[in-house]
N, C-alpha and C positions, 0 to 999 in steps of 0.2 A: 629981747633975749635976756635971759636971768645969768646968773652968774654960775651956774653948774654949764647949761650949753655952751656959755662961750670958754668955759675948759674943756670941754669935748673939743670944739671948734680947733683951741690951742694944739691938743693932743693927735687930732685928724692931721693937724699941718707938721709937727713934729713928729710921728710917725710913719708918714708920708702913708696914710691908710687908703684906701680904695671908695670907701664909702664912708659917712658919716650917719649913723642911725639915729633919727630925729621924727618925730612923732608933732611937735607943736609946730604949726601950722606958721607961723609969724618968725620965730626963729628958723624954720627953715627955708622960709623965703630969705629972711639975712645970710644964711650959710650959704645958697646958691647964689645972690648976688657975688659974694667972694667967690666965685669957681666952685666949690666945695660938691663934689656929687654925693647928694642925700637920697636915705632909704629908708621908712616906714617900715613900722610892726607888719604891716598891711602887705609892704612889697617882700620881706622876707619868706612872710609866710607864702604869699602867691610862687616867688622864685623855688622852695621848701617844696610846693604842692607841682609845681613843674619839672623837678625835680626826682618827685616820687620818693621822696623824703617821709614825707607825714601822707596819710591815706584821703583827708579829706580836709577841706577850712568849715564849712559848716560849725560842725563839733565847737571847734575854736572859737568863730567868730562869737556862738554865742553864748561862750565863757567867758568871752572879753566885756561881752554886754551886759552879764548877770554879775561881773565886778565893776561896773562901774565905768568900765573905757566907754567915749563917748565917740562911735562914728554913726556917719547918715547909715540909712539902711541901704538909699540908692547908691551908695558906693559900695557897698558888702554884697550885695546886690549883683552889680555890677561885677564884682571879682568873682564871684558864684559860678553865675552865668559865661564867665570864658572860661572856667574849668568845669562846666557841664554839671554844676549839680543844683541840687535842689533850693530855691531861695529863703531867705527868711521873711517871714510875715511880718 
């Protein structure tokens, strides 16, 4: 965990926040060893599209991937397909 996360970490527990929005993989396994309940770009968007918030993740997903974000496909995949849309190649 770098030292921006674990001031998020800080500010989760001094704020008494709900969630902790964490995207690396390694620091969020440390956050949830403390209790800390963590949420992904990944899962907002999913809760967003369950929501009926935003119209589709598709779009999203693969603006996240032509910048550079680096997720599987079979996890994108995976989110697609339980909101019933089209996958990515």
């Amino acid at each position: 965990m770098d030292y921006g996360e674990s001031e998020c970490v800080l500010l989760y527990k001094e704020s008494d926040a709900d969630f902790l929005l964490i995207d690396d993989r390694k620091a969020r396994k440390i956050a949830e060893n403390f209790g800390i309940n963590c949420i992904g770009t990944l899962g907002i968007l999913s809760v967003a599209r369950n929501k009926k918030l935003i119209p589709a993740l598709k779009p999203l997903f693969e603006m996240l991937l032509a910048n550079k974000r680096f997720y599987s496909n079979g996890l994108l995949n995976s989110l697609l397909e339980q909101h019933n849309e089209d996958m990515i190649i």
